[in-house]
VEXTI-714109 format. One record per residue: residue in three letters; x, y, z of N, C-alpha, C in turn. Coordinates in steps of 0.02 Angstrom, whole numbers, plus 32768, in hexadecimal, padded with zeros to 4 digits. Last residue first. Layout:
REC  type   n.u   n.v   n.w  ca.u  ca.v  ca.w   c.u   c.v   c.w
REC   ala     X     Y     Z     X     Y     Z     X     Y     Z
...
END
This chain:
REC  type   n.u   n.v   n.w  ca.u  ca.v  ca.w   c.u   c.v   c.w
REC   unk  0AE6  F637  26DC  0AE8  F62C  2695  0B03  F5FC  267B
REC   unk  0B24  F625  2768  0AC2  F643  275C  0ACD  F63D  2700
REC   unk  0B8A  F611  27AF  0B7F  F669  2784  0B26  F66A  2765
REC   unk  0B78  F592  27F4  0B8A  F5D1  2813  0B78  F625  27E8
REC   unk  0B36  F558  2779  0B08  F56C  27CA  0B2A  F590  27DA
REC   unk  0BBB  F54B  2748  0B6A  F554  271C  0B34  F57B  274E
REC   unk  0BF0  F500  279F  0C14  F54E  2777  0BDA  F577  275A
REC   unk  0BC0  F490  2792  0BCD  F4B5  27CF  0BDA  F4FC  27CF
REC   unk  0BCC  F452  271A  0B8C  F45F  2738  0B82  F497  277C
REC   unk  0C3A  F444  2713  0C25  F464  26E9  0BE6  F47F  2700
REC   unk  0C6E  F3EA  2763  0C82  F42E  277B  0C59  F449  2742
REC   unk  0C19  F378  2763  0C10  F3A0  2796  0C35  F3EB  2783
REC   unk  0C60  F35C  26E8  0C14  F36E  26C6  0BF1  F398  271D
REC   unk  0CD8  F312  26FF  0CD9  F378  26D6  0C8F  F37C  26C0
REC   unk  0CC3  F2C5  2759  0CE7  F2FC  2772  0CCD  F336  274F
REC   unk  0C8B  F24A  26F8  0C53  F281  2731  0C7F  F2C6  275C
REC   unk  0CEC  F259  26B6  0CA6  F267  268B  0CA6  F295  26C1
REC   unk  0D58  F227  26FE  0D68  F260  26E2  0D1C  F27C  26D0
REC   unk  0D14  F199  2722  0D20  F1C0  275F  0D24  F217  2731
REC   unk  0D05  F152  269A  0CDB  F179  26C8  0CDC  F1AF  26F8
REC   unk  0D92  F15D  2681  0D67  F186  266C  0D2D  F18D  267D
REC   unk  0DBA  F0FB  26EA  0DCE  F144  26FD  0DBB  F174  26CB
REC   unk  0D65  F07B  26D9  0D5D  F0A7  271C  0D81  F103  270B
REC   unk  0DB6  F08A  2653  0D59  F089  264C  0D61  F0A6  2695
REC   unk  0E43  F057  265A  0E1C  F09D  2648  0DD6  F0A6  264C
REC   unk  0EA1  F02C  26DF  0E4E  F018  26C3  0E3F  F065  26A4
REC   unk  0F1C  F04A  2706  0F0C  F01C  26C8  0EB2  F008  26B1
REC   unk  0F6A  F0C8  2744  0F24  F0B3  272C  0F40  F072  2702
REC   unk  0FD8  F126  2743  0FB0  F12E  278B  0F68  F112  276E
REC   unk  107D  F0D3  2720  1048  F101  2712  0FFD  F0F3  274E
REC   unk  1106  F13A  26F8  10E8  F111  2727  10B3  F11B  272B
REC   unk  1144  F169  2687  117A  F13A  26B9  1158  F121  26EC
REC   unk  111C  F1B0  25FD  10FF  F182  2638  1126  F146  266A
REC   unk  1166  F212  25A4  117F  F211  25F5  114B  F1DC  261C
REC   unk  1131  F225  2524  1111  F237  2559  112E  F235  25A1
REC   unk  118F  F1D0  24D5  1179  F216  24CA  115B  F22B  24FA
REC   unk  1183  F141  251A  11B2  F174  2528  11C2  F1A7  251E
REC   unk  10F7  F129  2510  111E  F12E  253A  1138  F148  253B
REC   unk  10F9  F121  2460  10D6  F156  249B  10EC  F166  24DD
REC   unk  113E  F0A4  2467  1170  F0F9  2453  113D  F134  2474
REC   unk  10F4  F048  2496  112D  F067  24BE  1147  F09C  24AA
REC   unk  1044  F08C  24B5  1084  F068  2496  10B3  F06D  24A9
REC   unk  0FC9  F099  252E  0FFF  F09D  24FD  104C  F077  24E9
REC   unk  0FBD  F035  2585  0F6D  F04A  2560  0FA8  F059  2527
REC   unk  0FE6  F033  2610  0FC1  EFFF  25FB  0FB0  EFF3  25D8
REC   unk  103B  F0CE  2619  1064  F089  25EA  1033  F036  25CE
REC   unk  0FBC  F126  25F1  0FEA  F105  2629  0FEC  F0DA  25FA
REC   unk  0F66  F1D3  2607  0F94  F19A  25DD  0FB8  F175  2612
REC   unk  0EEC  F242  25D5  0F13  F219  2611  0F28  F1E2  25E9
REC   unk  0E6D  F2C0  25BC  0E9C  F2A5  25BD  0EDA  F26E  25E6
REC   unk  0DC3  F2D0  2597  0DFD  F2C4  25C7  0E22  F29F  2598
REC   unk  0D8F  F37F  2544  0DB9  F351  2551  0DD7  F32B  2577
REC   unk  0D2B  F3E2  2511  0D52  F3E6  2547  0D4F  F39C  255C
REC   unk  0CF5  F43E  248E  0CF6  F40D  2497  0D29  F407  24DE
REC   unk  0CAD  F4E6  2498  0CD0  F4B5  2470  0CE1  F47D  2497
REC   unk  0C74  F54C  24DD  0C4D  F520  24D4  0C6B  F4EB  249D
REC   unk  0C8A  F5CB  255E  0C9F  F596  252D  0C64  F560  252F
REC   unk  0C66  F63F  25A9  0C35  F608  2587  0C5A  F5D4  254F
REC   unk  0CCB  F678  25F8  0CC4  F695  25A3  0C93  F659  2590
REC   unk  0CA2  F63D  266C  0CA8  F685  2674  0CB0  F698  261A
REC   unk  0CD0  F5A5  264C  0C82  F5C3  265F  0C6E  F613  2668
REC   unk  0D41  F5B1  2656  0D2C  F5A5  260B  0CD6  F5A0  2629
REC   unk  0D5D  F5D3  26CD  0D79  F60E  26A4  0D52  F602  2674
REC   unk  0D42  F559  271D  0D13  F5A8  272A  0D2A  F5DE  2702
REC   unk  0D98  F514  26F5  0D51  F501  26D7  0D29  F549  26EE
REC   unk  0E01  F52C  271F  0E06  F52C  26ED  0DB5  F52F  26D5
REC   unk  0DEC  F537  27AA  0DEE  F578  2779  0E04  F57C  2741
REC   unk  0DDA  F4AC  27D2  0DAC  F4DA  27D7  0DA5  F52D  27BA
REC   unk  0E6E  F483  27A3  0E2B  F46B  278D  0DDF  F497  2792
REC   unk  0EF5  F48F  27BD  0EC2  F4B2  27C7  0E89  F4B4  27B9
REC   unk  0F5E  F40C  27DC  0F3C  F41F  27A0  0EFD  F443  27BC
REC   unk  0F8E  F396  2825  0F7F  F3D9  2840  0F8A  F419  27FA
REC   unk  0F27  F31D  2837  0F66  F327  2823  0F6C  F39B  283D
REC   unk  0E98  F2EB  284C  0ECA  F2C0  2864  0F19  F2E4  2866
REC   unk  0E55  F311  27D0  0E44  F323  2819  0E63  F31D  2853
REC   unk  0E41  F286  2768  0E3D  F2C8  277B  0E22  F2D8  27C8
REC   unk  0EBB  F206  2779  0E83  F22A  278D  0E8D  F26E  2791
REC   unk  0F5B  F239  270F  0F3E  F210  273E  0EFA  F227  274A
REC   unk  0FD4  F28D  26FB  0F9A  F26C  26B4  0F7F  F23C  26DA
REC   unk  0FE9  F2E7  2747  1006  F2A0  2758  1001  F279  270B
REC   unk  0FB0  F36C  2742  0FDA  F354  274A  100B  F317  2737
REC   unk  0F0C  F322  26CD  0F31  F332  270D  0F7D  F324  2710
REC   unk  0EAE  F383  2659  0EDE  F33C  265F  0F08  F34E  26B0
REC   unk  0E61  F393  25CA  0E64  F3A1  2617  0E8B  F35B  2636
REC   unk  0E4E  F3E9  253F  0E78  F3BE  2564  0E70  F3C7  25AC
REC   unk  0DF9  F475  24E9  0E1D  F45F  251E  0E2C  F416  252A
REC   unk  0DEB  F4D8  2458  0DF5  F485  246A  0E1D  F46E  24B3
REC   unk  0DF3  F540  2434  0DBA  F52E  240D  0DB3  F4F6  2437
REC   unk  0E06  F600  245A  0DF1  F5BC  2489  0DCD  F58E  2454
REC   unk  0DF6  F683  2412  0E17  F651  23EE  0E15  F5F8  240D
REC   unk  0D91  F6AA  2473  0D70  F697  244D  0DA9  F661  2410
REC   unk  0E00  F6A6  24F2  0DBB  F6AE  24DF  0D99  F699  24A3
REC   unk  0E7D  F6CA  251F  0E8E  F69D  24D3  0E32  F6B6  24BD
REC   unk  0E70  F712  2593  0E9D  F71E  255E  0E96  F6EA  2517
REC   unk  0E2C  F6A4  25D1  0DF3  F6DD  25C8  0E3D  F6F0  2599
REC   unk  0E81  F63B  25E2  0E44  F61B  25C2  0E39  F661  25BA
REC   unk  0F02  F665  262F  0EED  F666  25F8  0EC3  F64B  25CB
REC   unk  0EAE  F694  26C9  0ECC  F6CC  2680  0ED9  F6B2  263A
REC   unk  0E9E  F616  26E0  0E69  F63C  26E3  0E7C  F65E  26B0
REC   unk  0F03  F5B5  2718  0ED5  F592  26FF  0EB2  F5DB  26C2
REC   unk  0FCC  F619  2725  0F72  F604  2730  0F47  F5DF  2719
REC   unk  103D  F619  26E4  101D  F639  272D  0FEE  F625  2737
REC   unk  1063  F5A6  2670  1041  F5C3  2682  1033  F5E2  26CD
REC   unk  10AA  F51F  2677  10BB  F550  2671  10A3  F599  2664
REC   unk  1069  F4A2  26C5  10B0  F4AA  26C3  10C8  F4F3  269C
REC   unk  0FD9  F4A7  26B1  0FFB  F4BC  26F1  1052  F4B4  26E7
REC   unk  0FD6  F4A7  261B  0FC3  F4D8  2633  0FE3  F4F1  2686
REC   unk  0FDE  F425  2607  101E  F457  25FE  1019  F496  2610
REC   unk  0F74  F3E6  2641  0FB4  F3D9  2658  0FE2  F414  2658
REC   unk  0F02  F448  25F7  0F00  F45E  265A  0F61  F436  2670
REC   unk  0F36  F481  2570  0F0B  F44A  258F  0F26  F469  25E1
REC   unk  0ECE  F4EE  24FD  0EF7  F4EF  2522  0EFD  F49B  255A
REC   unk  0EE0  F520  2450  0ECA  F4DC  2476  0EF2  F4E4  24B0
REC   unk  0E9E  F57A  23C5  0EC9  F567  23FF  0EA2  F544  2439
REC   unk  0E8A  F59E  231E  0E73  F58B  2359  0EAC  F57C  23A8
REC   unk  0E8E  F602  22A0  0EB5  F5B4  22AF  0E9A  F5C7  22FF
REC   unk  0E3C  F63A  2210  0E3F  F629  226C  0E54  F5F6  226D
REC   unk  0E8E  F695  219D  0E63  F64B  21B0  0E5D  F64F  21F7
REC   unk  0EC8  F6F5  2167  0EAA  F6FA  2145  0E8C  F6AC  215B
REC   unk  0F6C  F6E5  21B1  0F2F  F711  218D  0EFD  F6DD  216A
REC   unk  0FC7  F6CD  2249  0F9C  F6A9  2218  0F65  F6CF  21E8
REC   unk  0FDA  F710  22B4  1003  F71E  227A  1002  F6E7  2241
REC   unk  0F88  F6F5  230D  0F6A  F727  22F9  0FB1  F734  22BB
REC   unk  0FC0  F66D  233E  0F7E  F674  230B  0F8F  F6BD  22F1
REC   unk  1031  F6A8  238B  104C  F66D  235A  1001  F67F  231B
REC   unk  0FF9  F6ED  23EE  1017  F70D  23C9  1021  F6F8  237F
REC   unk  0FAA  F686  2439  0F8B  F6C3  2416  0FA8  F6FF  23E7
REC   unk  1019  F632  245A  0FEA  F61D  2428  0FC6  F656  2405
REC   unk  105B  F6A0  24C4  1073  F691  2483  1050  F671  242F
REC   unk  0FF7  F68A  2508  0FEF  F6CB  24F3  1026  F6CC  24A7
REC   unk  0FE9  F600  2537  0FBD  F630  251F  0FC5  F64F  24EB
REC   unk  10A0  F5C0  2526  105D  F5F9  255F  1023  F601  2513
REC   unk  10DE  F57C  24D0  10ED  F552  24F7  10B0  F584  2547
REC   unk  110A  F55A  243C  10E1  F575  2462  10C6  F546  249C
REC   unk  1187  F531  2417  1163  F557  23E3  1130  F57F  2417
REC   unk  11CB  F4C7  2451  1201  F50D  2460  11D1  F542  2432
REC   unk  1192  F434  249C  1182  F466  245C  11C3  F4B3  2484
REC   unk  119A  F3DE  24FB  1164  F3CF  24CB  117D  F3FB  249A
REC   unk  11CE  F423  2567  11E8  F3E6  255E  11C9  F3B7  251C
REC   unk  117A  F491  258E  11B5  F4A0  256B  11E6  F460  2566
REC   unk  10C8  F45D  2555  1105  F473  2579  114B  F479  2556
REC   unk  1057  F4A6  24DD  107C  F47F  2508  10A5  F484  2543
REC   unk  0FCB  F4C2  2490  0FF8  F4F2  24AF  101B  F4B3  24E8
REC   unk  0F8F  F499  23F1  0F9B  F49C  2443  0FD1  F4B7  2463
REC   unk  0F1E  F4DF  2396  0F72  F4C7  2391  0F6E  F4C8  23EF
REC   unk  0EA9  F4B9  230D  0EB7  F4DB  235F  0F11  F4C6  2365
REC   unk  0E4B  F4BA  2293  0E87  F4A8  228F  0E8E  F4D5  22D9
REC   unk  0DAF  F47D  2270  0DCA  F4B9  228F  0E04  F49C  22A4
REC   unk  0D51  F465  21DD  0D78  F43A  221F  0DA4  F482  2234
REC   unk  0CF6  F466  215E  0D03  F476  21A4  0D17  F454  21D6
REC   unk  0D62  F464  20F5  0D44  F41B  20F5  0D19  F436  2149
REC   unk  0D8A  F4CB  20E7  0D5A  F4D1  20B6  0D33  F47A  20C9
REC   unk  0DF8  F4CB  215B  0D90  F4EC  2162  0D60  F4F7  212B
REC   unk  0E5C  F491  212C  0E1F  F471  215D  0DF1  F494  2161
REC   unk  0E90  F4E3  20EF  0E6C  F4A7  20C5  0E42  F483  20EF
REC   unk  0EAB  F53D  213A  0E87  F565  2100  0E5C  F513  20E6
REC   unk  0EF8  F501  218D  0ED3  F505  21A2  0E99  F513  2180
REC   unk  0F69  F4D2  2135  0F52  F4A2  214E  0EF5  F4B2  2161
REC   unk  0F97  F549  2111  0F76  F534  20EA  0F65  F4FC  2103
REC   unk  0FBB  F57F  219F  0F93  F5A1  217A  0F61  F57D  213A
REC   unk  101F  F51C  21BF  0FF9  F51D  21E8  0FA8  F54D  21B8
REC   unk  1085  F55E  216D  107A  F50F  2163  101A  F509  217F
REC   unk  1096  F5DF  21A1  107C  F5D8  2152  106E  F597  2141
REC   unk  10B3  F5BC  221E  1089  F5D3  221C  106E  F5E3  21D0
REC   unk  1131  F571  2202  1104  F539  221F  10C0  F578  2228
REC   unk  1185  F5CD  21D3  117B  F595  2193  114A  F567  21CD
REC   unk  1196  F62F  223B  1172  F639  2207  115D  F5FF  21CB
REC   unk  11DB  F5E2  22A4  11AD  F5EE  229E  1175  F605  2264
REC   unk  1244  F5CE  2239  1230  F592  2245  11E6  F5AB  2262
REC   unk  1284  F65E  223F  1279  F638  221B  123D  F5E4  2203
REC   unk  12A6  F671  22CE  1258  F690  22B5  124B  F671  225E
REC   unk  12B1  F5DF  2328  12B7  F602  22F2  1293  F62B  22DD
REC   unk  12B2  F5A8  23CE  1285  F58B  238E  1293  F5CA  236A
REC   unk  1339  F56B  2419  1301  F5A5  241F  12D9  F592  23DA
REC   unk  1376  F4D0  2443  1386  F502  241E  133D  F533  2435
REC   unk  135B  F451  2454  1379  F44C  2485  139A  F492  246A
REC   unk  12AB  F404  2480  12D5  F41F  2442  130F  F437  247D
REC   unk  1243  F392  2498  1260  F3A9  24B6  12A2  F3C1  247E
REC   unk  11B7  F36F  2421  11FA  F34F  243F  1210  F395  246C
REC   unk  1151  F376  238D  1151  F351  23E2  117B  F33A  2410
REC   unk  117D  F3E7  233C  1190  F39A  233C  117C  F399  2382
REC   unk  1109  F45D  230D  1133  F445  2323  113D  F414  232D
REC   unk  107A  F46D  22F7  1096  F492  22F2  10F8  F494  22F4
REC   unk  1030  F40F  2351  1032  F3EA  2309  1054  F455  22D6
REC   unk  0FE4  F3C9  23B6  103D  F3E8  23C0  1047  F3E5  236C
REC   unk  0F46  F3D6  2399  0F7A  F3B5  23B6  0FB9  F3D7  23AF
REC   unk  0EB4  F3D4  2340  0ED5  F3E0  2369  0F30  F3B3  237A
REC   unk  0E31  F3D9  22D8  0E6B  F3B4  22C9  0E9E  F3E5  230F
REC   unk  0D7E  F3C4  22E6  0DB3  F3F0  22F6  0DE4  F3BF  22E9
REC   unk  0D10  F391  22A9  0D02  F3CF  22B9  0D54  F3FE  22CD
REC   unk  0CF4  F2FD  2232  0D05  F326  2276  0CFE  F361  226D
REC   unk  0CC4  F2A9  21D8  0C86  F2D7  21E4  0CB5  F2EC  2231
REC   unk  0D19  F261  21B6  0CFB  F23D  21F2  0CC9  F258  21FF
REC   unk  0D5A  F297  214A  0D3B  F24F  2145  0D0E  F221  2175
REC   unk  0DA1  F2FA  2192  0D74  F306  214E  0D42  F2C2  214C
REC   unk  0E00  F2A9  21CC  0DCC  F2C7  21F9  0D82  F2D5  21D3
REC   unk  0E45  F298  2161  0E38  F255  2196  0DFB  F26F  21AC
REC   unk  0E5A  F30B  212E  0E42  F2DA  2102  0E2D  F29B  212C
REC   unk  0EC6  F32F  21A2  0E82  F35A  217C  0E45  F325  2159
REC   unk  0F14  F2C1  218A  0EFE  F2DB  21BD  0EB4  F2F2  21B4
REC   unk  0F59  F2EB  2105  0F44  F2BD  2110  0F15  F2B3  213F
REC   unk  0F81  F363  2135  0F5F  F363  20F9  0F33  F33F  2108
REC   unk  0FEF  F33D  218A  0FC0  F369  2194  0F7D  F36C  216E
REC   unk  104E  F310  2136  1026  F2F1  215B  1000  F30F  2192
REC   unk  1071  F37D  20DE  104B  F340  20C8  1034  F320  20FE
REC   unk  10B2  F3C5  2144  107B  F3F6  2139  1045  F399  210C
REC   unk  1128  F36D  215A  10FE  F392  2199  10AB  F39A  2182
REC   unk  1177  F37B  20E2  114A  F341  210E  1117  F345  213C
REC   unk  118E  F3FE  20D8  115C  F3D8  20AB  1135  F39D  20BF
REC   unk  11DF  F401  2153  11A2  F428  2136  117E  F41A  2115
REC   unk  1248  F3B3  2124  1224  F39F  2161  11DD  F3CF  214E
REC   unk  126C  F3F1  20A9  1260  F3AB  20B3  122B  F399  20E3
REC   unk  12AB  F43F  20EA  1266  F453  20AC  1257  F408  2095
REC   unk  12DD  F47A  2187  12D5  F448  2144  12A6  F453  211C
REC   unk  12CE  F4D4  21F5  12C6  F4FA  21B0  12E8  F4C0  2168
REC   unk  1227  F4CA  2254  1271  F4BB  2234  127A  F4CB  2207
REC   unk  1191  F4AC  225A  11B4  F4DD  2280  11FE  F4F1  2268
REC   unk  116C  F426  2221  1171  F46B  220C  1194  F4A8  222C
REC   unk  11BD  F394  2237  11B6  F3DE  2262  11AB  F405  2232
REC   unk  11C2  F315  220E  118C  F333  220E  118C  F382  2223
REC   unk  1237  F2E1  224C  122B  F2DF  220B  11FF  F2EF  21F3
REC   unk  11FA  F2E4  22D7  123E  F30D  22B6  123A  F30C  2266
REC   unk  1164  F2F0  22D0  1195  F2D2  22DA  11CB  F2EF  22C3
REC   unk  10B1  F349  22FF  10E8  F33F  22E4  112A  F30F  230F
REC   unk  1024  F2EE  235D  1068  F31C  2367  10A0  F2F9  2335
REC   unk  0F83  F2EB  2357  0FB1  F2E1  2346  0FF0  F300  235D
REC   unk  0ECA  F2D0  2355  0EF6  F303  235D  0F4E  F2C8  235B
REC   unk  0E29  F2E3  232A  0E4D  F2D0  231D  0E94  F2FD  233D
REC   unk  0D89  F2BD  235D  0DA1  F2E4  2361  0DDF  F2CF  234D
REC   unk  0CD5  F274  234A  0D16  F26E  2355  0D2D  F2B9  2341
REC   unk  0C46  F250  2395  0C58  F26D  2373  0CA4  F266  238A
REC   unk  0BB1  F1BD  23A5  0BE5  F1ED  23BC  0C0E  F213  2389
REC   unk  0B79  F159  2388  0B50  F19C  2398  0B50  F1CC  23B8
REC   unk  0B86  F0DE  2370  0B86  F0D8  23A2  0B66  F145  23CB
REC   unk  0B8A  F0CD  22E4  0B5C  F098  22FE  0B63  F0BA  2332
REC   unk  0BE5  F13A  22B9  0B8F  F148  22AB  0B6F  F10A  22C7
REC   unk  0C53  F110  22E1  0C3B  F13B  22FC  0BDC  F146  22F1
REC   unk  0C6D  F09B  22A8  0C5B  F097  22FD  0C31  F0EC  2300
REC   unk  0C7D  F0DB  2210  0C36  F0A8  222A  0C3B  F098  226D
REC   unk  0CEF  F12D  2239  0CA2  F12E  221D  0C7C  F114  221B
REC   unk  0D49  F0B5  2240  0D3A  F0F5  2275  0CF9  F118  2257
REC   unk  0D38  F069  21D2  0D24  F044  21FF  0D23  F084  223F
REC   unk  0D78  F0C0  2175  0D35  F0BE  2160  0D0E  F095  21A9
REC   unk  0DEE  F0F0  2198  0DA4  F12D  21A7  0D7A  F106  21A9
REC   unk  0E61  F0B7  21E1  0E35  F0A2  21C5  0DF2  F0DE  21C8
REC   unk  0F11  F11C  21CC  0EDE  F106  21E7  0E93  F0F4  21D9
REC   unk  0F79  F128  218B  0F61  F0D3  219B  0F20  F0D2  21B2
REC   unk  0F92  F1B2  2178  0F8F  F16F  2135  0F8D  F13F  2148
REC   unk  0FAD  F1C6  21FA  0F54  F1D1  21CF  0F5B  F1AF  2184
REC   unk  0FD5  F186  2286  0FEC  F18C  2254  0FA4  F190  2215
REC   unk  0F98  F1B4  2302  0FE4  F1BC  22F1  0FF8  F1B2  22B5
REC   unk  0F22  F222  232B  0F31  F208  22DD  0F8C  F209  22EA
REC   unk  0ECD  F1E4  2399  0F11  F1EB  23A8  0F16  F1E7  2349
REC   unk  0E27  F226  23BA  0E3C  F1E7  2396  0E92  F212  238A
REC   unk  0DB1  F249  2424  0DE5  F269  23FC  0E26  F242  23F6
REC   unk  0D17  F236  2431  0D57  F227  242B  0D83  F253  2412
REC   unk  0C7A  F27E  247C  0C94  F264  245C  0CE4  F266  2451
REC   unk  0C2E  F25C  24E4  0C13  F27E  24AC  0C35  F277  246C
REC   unk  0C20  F1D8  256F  0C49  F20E  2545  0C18  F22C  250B
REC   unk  0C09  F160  259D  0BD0  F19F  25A3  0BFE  F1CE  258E
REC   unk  0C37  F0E8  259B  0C3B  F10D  25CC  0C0E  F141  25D6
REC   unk  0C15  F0C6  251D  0C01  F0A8  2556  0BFE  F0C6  258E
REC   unk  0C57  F129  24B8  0C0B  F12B  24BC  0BF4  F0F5  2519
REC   unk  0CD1  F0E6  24DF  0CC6  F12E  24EC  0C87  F13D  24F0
REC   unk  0CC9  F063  24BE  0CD2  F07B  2503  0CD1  F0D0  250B
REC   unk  0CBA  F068  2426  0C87  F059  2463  0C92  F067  2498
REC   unk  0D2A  F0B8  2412  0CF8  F0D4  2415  0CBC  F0AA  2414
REC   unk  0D87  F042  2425  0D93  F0AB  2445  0D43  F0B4  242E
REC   unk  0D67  EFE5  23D0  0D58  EFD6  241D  0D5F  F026  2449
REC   unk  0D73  F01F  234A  0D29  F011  2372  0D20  EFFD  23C6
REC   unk  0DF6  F025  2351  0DD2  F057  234C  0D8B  F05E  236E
REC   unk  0E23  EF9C  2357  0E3A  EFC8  23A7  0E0F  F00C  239D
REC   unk  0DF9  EF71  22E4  0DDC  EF4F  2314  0DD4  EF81  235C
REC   unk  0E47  EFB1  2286  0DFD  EFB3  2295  0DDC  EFB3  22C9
REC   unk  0EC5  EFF9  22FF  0EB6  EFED  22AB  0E60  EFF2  22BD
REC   unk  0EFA  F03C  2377  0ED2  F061  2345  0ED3  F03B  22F3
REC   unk  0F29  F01C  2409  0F2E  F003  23C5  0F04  F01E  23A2
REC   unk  0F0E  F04A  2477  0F63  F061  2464  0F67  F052  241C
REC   unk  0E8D  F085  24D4  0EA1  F047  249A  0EF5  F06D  2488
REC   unk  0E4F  F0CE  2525  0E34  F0A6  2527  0E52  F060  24F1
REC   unk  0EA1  F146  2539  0E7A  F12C  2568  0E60  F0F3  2565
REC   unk  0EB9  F185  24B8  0EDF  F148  24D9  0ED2  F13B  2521
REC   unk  0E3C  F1CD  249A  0E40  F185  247A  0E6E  F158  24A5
REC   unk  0E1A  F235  24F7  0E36  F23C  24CC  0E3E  F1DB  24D7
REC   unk  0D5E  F26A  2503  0D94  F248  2521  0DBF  F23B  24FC
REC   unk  0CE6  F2FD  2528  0D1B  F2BF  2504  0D45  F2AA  2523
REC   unk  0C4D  F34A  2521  0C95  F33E  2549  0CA2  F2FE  2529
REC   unk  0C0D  F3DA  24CF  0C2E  F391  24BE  0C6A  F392  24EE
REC   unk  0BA7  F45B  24E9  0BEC  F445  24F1  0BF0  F3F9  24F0
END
């Protein structure tokens, strides 16, 4: 298992320069490896994210959230087309980095909708989603979709819905990503739905309440990690955490950071490392495997 850190922990700026500084401080810390914010993948530099990465002897991960003018989910054919190209693009970012997974809200526009989501619209973001995914596993990269809140997405917003959303995908595995934030805002439990998704489980996020220290917030932490130790996961598991010190301002305000509980990211990715390498270890000893 590869534990990671998601990129805006450590830089808001992502040209060259902000690339290599995310992933020295990720290798510094003792991470495995990143997972690089693709906000925008027709800018973003591979060739200088490829050479930190192989100087420093770490691995990346890529993830994203559609924009209104991006929603596959919708029934523009405009927006759809847009959606699915920069997706493409994406693929081809990751393709270039030697990644393993393309994740994120990338099923839907990243917003608070103020309607039910369409079975229409659902179906044009699961045939979008299909060939995205078909093209990512000839490059192998495993296309996952995250499961959000209901201020993020009206597409999928439980588990069980994600497990519905894939399994009406033929003929590719699209993956699912649960994170522990959105997870405690709408979900009953840490536990039931890691063993319900099971093997579709490709990409966790771990992130507190607050988006603050782990451990600190009231985010179930200990049954999250004793569920994905009960099906042996072994895909990549993620910190997550954001504050206005680090991100941009439109990030900001897509995200709700109205206050934030950090400005030193190096102390609080350390602090996150040694949190999710005890509970891992702990879970490990308790069941004996």
């Amino acid at each position: 298992m590869r534990i990671g850190c998601h990129g805006l922990v450590w830089t808001g700026s992502y040209d060259a320069a902000g690339i290599r500084e995310a992933v020295r401080r990720t290798k510094d810390v003792g991470f495995d490896l990143i997972e690089f914010p693709l906000m925008d993948p027709a800018t973003f530099d591979t060739t200088a994210a490829r050479s930190a990465l192989d100087q420093e002897g770490i691995v990346a991960t890529g993830s994203l959230g559609l924009s209104a003018a991006t929603d596959i989910s919708g029934e523009e054919p405009e927006a759809v087309r847009a959606g699915e190209d920069l997706l493409n693009r994406a693929v081809d970012v990751l393709a270039a980095l030697g990644s393993e997974h393309l994740c994120g809200i990338i099923y839907s526009a990243m917003r608070k909708y103020d309607t039910f989501a369409t079975s229409r619209g659902v179906a044009n973001s699961q045939d979008v989603i299909g060939r995205v995914a078909r093209r990512a596993a000839d490059a192998g990269i495993t296309v996952s979709l995250e499961v959000t809140n209901r201020y993020e997405s009206n597409v999928l917003n439980t588990a069980r819905q994600a497990r519905d959303f894939v399994a009406g995908i033929p003929g590719v595995e699209v993956g699912i990503q649960l994170d522990s934030y959105h997870m405690n805002i709408e979900e009953t439990d840490m536990f039931l739905p890691i063993l319900e998704t099971g093997p579709q489980l490709k990409y966790v996020p771990v992130g507190e309440s607050h988006r603050g220290y782990l451990g600190t917030g009231s985010v179930d932490l200990n049954s999250l990690f004793r569920a994905l130790q009960h099906i042996s996961f072994d895909g990549p598991v993620v910190f997550e955490s954001f504050s206005s010190a680090v991100a941009s301002g439109q990030l900001t305000r897509t995200l709700g950071i109205w206050r934030d509980l950090w400005d030193d990211g190096d102390e609080l990715g350390r602090h996150a490392l040694g949190f999710i390498q005890a509970q891992l270890s702990a879970n490990q000893a308790a069941t004996g495997y």
